[in-house]
Each structure stands twice: as C-alpha cells, then as structure tokens.
Backbone as a chain_set.jsonl record, in Angstrom:
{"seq": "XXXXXXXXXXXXXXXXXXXXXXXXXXXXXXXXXXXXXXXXXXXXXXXXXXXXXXXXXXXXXXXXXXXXXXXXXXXXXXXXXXXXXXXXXXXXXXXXXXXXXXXXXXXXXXXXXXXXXXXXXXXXXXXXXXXXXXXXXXXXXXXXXXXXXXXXXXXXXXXXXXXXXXXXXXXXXXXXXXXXXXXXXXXXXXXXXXXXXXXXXXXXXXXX", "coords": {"N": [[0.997, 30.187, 1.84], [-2.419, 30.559, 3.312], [-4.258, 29.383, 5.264], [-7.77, 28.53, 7.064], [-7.977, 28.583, 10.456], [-8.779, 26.704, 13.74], [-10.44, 27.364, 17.065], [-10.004, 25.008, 19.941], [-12.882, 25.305, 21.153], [-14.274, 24.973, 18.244], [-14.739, 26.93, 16.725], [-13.921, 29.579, 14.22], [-10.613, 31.154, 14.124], [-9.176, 33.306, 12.631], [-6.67, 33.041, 10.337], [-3.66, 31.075, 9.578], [-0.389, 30.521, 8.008], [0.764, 28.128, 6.036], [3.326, 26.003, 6.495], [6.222, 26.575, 4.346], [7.213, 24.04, 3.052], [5.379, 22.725, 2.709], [3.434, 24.054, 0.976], [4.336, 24.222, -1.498], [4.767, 24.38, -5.087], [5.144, 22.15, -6.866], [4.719, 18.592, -7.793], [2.442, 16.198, -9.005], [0.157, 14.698, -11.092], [-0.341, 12.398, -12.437], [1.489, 10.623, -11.131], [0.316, 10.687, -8.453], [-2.686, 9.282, -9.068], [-1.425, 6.907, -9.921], [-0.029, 6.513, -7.719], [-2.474, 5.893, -5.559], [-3.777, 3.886, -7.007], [-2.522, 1.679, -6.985], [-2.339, 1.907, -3.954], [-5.051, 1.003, -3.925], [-5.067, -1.594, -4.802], [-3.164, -3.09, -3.392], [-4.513, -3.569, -1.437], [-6.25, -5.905, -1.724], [-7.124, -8.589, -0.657], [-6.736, -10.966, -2.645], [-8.154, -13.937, -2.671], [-9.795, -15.068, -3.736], [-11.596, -17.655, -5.021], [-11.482, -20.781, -7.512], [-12.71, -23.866, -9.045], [-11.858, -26.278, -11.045], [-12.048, -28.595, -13.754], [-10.474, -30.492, -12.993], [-10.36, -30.391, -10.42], [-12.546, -30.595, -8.804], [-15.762, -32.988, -7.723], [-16.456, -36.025, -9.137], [-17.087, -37.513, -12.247], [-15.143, -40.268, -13.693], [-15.657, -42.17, -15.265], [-17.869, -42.247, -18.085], [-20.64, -40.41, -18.927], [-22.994, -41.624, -20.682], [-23.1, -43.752, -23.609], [-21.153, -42.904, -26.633], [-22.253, -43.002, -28.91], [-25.81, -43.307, -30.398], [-27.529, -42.272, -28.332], [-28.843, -40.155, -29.019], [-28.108, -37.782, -27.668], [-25.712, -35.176, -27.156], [-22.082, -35.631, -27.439], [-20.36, -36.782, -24.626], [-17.927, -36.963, -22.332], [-17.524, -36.343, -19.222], [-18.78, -35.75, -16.459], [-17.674, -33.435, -15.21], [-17.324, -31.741, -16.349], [-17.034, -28.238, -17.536], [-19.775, -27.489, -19.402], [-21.289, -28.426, -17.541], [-23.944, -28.693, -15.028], [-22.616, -27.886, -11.642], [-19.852, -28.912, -12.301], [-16.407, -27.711, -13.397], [-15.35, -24.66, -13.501], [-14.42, -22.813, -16.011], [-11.402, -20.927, -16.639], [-11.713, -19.737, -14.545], [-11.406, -17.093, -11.38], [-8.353, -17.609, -8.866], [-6.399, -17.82, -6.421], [-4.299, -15.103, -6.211], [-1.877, -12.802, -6.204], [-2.117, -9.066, -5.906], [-0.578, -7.277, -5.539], [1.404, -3.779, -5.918], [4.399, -2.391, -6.269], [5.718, 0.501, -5.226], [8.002, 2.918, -5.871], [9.754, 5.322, -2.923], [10.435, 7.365, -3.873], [8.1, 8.518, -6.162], [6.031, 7.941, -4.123], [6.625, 10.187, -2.449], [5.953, 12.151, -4.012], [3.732, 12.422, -4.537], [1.911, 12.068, -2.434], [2.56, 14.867, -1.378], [1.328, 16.07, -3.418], [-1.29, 15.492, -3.406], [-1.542, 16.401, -0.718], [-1.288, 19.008, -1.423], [-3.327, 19.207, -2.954], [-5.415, 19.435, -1.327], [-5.319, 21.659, -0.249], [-5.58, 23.626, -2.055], [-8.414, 22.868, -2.725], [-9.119, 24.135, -0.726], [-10.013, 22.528, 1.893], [-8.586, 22.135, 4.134], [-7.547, 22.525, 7.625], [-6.035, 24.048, 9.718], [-6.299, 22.802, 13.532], [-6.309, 24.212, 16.837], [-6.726, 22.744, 18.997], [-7.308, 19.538, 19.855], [-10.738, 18.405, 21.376], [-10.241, 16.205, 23.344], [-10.758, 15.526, 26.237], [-12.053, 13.317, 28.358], [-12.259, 11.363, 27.115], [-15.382, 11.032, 25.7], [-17.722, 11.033, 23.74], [-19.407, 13.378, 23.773], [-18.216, 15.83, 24.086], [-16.5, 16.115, 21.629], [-18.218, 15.676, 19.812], [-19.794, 18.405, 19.805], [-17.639, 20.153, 19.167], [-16.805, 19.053, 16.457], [-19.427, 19.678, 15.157], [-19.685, 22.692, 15.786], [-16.957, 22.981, 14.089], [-17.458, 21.61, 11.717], [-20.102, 21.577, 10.174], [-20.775, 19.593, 8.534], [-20.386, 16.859, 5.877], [-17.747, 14.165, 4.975], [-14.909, 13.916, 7.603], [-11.631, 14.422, 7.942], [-9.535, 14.004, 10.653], [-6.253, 14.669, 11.892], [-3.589, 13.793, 13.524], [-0.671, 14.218, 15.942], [-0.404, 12.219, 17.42], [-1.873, 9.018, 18.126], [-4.026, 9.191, 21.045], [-5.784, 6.416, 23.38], [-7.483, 7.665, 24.969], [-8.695, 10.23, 22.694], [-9.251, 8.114, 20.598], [-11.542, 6.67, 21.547], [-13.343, 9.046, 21.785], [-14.315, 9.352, 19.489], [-15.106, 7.437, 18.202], [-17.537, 6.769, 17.795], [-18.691, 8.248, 15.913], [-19.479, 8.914, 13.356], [-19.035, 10.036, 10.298], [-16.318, 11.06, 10.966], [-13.122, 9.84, 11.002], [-9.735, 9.339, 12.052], [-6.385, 9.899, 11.905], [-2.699, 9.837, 12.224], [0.45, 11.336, 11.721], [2.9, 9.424, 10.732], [1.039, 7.54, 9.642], [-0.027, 8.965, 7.894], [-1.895, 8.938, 4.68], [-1.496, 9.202, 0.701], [-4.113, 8.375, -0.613], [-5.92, 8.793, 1.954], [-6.419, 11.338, 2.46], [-7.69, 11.965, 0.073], [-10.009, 10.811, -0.271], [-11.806, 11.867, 1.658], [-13.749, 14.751, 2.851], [-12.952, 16.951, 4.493], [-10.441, 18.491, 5.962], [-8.714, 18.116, 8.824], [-6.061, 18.882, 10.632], [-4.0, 19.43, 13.419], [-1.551, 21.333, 15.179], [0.505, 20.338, 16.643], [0.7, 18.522, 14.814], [0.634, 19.397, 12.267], [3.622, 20.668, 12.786], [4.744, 18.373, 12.876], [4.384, 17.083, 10.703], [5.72, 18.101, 8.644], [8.179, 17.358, 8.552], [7.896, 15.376, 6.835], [9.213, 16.32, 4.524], [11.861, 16.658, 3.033], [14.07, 19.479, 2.915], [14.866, 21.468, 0.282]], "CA": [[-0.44, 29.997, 1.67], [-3.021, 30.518, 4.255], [-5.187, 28.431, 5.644], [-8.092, 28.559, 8.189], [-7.537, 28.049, 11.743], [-9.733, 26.583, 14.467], [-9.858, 26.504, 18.445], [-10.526, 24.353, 20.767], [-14.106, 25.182, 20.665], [-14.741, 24.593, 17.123], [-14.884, 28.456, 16.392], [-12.899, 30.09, 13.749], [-9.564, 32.048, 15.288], [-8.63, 33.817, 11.248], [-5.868, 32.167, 9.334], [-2.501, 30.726, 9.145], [0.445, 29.978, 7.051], [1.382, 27.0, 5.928], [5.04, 25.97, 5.929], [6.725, 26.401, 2.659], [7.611, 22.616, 2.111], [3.884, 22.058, 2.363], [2.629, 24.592, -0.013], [5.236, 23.914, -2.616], [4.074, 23.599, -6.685], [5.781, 20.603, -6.968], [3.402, 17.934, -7.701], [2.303, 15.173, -10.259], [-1.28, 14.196, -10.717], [-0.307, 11.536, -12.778], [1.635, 9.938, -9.981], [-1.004, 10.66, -7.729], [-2.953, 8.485, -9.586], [-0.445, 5.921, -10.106], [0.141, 5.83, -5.981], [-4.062, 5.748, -5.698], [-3.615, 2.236, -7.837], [-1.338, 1.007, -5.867], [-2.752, 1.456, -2.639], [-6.124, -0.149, -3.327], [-4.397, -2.853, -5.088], [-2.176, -3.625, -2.566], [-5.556, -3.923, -0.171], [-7.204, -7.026, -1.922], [-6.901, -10.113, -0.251], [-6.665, -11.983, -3.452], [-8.296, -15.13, -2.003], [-11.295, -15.53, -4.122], [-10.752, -19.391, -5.653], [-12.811, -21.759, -7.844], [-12.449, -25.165, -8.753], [-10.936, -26.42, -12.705], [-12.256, -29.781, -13.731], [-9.808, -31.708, -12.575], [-10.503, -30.625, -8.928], [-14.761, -31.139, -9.09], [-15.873, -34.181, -7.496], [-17.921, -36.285, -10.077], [-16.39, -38.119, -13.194], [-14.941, -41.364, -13.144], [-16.524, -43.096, -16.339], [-18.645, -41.739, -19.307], [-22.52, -40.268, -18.25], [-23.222, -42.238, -21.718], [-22.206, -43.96, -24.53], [-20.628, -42.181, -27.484], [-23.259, -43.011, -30.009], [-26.462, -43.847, -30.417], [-28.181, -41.896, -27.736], [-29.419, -38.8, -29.422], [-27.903, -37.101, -27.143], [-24.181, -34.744, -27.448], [-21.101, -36.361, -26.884], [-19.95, -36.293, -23.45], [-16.668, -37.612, -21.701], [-17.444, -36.455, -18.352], [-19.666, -34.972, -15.85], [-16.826, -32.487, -14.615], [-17.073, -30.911, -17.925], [-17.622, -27.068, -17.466], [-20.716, -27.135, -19.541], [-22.376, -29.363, -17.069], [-23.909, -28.42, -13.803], [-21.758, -28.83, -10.81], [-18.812, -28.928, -13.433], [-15.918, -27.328, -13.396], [-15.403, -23.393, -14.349], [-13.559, -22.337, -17.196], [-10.882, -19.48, -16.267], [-12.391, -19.015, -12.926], [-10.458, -16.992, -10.783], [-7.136, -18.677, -8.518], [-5.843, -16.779, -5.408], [-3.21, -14.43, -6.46], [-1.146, -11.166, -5.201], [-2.253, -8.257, -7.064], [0.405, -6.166, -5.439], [2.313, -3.134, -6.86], [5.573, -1.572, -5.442], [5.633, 2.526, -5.389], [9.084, 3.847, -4.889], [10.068, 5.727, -2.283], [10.3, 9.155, -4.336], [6.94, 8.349, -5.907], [5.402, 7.922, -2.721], [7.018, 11.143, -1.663], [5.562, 13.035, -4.496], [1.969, 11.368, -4.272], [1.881, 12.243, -0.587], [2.468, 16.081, -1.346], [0.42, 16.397, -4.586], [-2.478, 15.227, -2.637], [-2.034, 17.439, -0.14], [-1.793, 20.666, -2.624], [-5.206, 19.366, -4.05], [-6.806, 19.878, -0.085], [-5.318, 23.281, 0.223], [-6.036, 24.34, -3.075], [-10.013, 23.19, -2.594], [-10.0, 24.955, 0.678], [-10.444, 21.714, 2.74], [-8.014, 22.274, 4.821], [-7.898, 23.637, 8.319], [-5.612, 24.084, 11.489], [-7.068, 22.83, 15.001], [-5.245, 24.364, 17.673], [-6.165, 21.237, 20.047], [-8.51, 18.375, 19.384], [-10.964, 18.148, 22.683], [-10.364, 14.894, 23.384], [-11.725, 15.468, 27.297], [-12.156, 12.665, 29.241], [-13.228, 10.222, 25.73], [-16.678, 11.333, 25.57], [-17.862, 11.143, 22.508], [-20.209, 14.75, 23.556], [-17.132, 16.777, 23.473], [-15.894, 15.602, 20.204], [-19.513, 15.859, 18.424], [-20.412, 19.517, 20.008], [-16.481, 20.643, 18.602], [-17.524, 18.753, 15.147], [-21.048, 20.34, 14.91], [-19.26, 23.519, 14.992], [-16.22, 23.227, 12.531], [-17.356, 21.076, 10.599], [-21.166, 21.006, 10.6], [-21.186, 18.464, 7.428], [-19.203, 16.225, 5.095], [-17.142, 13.988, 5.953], [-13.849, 14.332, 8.105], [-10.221, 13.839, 8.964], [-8.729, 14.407, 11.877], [-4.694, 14.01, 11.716], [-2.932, 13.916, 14.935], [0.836, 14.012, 15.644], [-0.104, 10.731, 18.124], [-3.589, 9.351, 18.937], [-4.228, 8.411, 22.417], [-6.968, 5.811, 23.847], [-8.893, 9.042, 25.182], [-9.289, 10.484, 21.394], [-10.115, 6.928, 19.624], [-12.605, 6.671, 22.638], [-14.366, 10.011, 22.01], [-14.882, 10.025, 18.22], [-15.494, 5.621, 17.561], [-19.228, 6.648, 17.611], [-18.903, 9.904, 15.42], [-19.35, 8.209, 11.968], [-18.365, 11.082, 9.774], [-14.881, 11.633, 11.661], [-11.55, 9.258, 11.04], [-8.811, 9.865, 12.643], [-4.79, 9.579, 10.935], [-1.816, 9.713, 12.57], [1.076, 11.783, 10.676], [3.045, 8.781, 10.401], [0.648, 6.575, 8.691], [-1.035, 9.054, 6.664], [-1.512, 8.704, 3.104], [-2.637, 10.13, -0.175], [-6.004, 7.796, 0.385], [-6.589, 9.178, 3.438], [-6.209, 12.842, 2.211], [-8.421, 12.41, -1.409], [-11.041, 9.895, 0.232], [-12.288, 12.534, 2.769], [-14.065, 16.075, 2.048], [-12.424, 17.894, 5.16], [-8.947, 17.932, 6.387], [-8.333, 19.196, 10.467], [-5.055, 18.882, 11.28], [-3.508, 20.019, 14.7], [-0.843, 22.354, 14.985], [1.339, 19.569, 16.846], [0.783, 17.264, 13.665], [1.849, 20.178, 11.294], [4.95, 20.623, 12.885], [5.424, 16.694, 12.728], [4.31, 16.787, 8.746], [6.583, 19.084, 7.737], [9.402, 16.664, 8.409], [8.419, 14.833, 5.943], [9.261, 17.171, 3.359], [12.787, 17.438, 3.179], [14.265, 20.946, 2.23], [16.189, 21.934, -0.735]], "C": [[-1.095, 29.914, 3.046], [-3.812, 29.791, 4.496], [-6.344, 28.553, 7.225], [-7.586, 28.268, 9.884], [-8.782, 28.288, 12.959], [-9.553, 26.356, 15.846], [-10.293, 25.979, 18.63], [-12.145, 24.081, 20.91], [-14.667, 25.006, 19.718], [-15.037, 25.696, 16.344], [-13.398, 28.887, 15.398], [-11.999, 31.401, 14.009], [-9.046, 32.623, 13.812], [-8.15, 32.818, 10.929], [-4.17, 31.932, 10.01], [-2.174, 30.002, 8.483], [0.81, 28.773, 6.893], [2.885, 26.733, 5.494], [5.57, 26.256, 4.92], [6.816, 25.367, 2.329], [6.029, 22.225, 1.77], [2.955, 22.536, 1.458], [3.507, 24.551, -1.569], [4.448, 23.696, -4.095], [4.167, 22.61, -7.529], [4.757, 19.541, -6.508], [3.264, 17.092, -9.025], [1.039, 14.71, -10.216], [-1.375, 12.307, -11.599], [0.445, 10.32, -11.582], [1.044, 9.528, -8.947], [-1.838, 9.405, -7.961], [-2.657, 7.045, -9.81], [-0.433, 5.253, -8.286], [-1.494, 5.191, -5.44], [-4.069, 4.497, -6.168], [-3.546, 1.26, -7.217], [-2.151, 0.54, -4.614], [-4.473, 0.393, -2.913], [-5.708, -1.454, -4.037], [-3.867, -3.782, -4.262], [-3.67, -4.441, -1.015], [-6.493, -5.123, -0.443], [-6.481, -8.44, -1.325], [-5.857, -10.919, -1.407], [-6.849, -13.33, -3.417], [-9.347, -15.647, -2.475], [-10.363, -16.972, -5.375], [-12.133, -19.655, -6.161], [-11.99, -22.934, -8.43], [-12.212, -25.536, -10.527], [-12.05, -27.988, -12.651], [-11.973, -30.721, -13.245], [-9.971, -31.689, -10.539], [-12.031, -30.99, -8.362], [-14.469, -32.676, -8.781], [-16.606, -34.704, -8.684], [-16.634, -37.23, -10.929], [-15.845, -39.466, -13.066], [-15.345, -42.225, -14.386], [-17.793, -42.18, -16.996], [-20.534, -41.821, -19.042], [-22.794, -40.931, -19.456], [-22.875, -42.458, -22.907], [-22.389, -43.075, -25.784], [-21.614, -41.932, -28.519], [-24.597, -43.48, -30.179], [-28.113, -43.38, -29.224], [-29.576, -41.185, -28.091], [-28.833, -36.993, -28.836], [-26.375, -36.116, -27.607], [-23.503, -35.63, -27.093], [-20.592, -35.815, -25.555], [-19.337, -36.887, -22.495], [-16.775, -37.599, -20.23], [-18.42, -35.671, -17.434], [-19.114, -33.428, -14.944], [-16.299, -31.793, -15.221], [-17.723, -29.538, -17.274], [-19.386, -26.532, -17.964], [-21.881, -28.028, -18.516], [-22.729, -28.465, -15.643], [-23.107, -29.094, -12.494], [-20.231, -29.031, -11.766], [-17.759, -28.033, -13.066], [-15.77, -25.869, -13.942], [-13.833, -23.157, -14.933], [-12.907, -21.127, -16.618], [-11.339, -18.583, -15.145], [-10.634, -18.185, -12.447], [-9.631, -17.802, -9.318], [-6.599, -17.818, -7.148], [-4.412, -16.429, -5.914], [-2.41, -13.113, -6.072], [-1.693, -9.804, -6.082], [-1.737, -6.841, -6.367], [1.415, -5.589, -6.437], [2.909, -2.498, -6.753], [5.426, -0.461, -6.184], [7.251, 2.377, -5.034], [8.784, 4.639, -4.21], [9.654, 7.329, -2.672], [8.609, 9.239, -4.815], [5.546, 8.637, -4.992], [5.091, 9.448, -2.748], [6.086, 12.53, -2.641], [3.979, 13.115, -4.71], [1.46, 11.857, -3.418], [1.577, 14.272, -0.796], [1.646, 16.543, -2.303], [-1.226, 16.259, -3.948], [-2.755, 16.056, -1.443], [-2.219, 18.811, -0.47], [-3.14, 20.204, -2.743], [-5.968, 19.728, -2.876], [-6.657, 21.267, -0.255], [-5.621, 24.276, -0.656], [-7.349, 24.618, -3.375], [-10.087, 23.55, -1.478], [-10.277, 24.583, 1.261], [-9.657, 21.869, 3.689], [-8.261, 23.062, 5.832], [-6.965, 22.928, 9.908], [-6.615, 24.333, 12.809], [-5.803, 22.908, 16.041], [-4.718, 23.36, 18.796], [-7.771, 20.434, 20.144], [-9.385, 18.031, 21.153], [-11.09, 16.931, 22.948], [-10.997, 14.655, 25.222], [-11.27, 14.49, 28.18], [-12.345, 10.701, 28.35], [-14.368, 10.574, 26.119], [-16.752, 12.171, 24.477], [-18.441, 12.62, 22.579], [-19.179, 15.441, 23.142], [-16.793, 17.098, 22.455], [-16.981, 16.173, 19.145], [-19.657, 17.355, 18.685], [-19.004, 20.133, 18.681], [-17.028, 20.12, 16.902], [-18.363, 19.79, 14.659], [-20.546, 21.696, 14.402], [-18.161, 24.291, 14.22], [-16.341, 22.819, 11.944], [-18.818, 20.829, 10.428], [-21.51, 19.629, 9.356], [-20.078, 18.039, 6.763], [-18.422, 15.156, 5.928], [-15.353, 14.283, 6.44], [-12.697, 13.774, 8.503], [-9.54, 14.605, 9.221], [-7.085, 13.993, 11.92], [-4.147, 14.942, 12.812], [-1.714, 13.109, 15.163], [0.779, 12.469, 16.666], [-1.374, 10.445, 18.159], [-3.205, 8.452, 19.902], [-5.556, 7.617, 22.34], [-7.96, 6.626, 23.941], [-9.872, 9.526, 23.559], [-10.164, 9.381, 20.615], [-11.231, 6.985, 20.541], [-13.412, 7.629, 22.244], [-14.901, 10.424, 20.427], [-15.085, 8.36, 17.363], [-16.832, 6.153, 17.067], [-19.482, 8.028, 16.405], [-18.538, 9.341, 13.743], [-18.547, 9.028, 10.766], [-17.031, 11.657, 9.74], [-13.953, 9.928, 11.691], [-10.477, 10.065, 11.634], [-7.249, 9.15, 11.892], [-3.641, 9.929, 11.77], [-0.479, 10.445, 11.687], [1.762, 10.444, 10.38], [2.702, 7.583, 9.629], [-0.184, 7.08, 7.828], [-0.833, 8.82, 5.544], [-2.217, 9.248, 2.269], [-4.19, 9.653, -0.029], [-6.78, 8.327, 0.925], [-7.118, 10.503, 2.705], [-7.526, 13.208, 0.961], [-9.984, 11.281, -0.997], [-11.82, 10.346, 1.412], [-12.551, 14.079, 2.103], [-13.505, 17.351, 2.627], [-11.138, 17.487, 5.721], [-8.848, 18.733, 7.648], [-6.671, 18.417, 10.718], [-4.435, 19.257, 12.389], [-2.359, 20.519, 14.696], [0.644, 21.294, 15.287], [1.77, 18.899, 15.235], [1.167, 18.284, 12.382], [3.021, 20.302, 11.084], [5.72, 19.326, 12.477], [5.22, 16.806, 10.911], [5.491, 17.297, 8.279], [7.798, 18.477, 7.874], [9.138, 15.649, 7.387], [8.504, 15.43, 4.751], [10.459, 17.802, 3.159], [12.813, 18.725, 2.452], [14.887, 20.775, 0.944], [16.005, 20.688, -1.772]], "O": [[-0.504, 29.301, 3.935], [-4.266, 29.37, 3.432], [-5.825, 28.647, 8.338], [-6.604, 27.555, 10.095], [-9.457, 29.292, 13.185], [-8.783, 25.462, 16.2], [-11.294, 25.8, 17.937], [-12.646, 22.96, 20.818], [-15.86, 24.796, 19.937], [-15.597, 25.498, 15.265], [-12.227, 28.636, 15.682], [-12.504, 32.52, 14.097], [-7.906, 32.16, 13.807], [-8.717, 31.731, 11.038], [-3.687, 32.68, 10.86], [-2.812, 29.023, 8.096], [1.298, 28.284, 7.912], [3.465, 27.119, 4.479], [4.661, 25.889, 4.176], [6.544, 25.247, 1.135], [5.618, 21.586, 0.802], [1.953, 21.924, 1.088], [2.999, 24.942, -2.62], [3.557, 22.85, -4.167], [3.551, 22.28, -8.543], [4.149, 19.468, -5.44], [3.959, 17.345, -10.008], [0.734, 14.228, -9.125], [-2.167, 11.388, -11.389], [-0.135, 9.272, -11.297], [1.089, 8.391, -8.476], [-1.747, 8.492, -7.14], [-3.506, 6.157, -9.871], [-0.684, 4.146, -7.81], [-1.567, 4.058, -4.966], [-4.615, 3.811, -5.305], [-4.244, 0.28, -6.956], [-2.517, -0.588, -4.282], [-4.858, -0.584, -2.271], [-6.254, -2.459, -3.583], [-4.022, -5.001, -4.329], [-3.649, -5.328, -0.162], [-7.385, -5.411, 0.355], [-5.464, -9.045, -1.664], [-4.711, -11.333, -1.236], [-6.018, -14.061, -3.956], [-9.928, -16.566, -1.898], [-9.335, -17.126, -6.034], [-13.249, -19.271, -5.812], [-10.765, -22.979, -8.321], [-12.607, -24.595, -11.214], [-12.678, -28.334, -11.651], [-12.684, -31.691, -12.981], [-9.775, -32.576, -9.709], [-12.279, -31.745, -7.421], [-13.567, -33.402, -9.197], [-17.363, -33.931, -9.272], [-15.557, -37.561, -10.431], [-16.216, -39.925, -11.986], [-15.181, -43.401, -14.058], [-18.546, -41.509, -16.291], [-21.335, -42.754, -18.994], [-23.795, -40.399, -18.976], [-22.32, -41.534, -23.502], [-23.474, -42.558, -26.049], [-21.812, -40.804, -28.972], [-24.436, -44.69, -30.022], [-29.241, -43.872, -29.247], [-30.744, -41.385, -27.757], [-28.977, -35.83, -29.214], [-25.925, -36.551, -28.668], [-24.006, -36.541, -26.435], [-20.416, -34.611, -25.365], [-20.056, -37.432, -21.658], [-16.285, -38.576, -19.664], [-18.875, -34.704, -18.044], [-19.799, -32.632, -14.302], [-15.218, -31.23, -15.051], [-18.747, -29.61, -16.595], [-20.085, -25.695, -17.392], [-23.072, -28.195, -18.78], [-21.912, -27.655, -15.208], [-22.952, -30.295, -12.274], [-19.581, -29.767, -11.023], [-18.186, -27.312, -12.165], [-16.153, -25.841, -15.111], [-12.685, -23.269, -14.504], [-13.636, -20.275, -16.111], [-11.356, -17.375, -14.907], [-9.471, -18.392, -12.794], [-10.34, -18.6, -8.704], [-6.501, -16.665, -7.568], [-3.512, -17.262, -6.024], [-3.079, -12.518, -5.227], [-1.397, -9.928, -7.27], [-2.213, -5.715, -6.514], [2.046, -6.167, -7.323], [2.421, -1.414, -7.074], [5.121, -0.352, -7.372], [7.646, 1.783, -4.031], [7.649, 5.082, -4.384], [8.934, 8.151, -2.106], [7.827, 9.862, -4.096], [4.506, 9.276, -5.154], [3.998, 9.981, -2.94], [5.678, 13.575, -2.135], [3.331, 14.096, -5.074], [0.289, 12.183, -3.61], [0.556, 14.832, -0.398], [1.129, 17.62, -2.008], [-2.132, 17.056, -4.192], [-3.892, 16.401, -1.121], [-3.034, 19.6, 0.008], [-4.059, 21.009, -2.59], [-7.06, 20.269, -3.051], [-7.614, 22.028, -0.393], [-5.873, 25.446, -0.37], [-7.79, 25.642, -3.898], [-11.184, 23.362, -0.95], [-11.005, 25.278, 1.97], [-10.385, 21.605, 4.645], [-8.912, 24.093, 5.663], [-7.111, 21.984, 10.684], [-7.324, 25.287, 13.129], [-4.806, 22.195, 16.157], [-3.63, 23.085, 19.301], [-8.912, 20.798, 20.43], [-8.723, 17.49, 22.039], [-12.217, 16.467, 22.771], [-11.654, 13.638, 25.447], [-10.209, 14.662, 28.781], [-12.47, 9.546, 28.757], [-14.429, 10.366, 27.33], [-16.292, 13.276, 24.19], [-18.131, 13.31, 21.607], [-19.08, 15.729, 21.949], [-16.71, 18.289, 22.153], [-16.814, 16.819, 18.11], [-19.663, 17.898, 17.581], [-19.317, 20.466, 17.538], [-17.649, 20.946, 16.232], [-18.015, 20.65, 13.85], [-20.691, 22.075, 13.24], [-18.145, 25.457, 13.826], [-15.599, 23.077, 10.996], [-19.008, 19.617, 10.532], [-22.465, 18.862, 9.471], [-18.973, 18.567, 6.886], [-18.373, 15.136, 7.158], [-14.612, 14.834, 5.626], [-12.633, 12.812, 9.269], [-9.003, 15.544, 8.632], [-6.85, 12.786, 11.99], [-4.178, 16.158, 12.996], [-1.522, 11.931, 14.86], [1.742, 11.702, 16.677], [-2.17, 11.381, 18.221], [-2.489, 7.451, 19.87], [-6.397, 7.919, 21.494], [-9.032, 6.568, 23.338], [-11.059, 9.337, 23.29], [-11.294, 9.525, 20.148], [-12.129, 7.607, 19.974], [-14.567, 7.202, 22.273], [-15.61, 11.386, 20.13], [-15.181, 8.227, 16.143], [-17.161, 5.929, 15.902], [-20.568, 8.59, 16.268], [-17.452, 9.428, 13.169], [-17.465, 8.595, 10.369], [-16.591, 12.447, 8.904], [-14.305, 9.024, 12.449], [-10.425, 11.295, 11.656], [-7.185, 8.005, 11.444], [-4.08, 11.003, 12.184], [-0.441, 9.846, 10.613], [1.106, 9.989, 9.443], [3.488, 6.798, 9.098], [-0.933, 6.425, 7.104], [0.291, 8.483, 5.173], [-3.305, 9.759, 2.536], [-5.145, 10.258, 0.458], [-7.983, 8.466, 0.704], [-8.314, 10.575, 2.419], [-8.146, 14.268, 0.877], [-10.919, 11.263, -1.797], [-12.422, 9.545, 2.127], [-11.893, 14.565, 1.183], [-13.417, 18.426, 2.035], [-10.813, 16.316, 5.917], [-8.893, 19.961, 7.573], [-6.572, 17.225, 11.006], [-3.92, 20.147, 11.712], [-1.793, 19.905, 13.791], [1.626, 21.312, 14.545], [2.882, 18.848, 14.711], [1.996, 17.895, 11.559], [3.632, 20.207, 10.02], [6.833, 19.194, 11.966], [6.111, 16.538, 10.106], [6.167, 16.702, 7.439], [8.693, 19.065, 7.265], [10.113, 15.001, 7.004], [7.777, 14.991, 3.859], [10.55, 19.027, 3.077], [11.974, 19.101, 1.634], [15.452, 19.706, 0.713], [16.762, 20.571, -2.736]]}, "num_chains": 1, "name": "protein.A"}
C-alpha cells in the first residue's frame, strides 16, 4: 500500500510503500475498541470522595423529640436527607483499571493503524525541520503539509530542539514510536510519520 510522502519543506515528493507488516488485513475493531476502554480507564485518577453519615460532623443527640412536635421523626442531623448530611452512595476513591494483554495490545495497535491508512491520513516525512527549535520553521513546514486539522507527528526519538519548536503549535503533538498508541493514532485527524520512525515501527510487527 502506498502512501503519500513529504519533504523537508512540507511539499509533496509522490508516494511510498508501506512495509508489509504494516499494511497487513489482520485487524479487530472490536478489540480496538476494547484497548480504547482500557486506555481511558486506566487514565482516571479515581480520587473523587464524599463523606457517609458516619463520617459528617454534626449528630450527637436527637434535633427533637420523637413525638409530639408535628414535625417527622428524626434520629440525627447526619441523616442524608438533611442539609450538611451525609450522601447516600456517593462516590469512594477507587481503581477503575483494566489489564489488556499483550497480544490484544498488539492487535489494537495495528488495527488502528489500518484505519489511518485506509482514510488516507497517513503520510511519510522525509525529515521533521526541527532547525534550531523555532517554532517558525515547524509552523511554515505545517502550513504547508498540513494546512488544517489536527496533527501527529511520530518520531523514532524526540529531541529538546523538536519539543522546543512545535510546544506553541497547538494543532501538532508529537509521539515517539515507543510510546505510541492506538489513542494517539484514532484521537488525531493526520498522521506524519518520519521515515526513521517507520523503520523503527515496523519492529513492532513481528513477521510470520
């Protein structure tokens, strides 16, 4: 499968192929899905707390007696229906993590990248101008491969220089082959990759 290809200047140089492990038909959308779960699951704190009756300051002896008031009956002031009271089934800080296997992962990871190359988001950069870090470089190269949408950049390392020249360039993330993920890949409208960071992808895709 072919795929655009862009230089240095932000100008399109025709096409190239994409590896075979990377264009493969091997794929699961239901897994996809399943890994997608996962990961924003795995990203909640789980730290939101509230307070039961028994932890509410207040109580101590009966806001009035049992009978005779007019009023309801009422044991305590750290009763849920009261103000200041305790909440009913509030939420408790808890984990709301959810282990992926390994293979999973592995098939998550590549299914997600069929779905870029299949909508045509995809696109080889022969070399990311990273310059001097100045952000101009970065935005002129942007402007013209990508004049809209937004973007990720996946690079077989990032240096200081690169984070430096694209912090201010709102539209543009940057990924690392080693920590990318399906996320990254289905949570973005353009995909640039670098020719280095191809070669590095494609190891993770064993053969055979």
């Amino acid at each position: 499968m072919d795929v655009p290809l862009i230089t240095a200047n932000g100008e399109a140089k025709g096409k190239v192929a994409l590896p075979a492990a990377l264009a493969g038909d091997k794929g699961s959308l239901r897994i996809l899905q399943e890994v997608l779960i996962a990961y924003r699951r795995n990203q909640r704190r789980g730290t939101s707390d509230t307070k039961t009756r028994a932890e509410v300051s207040g109580g101590g002896h009966k806001p009035w007696k049992q009978k005779g008031t007019g009023n309801a009956r009422s044991g305590s002031n750290r009763s849920p229906l009261w103000r200041k009271g305790g909440i009913t089934f509030g939420p408790h800080p808890r984990s709301y993590r959810m282990d992926v296997g390994q293979f999973k992962r592995r098939v998550a990871f590549a299914t997600a990248l069929q779905q870029i190359v299949k909508s045509e988001s995809l696109s080889v950069v022969e070399s990311f101008p990273e310059g001097e870090g100045k952000t101009g470089a970065a935005g002129k190269f942007l402007a013209k491969a990508v004049p809209q949408g937004r973007v990720l950049l996946v690079v077989d390392k990032k240096t200081d220089l690169l984070v430096r020249a694209i912090r201010n360039l709102s539209r543009l993330t940057i990924a690392d082959v080693k920590t990318l993920n399906p996320w990254d890949l289905m949570s973005t409208q353009k995909v640039l990759i670098t020719k280095s960071a191809l070669q590095a992808l494609e190891s993770r895709f064993p053969q055979g």
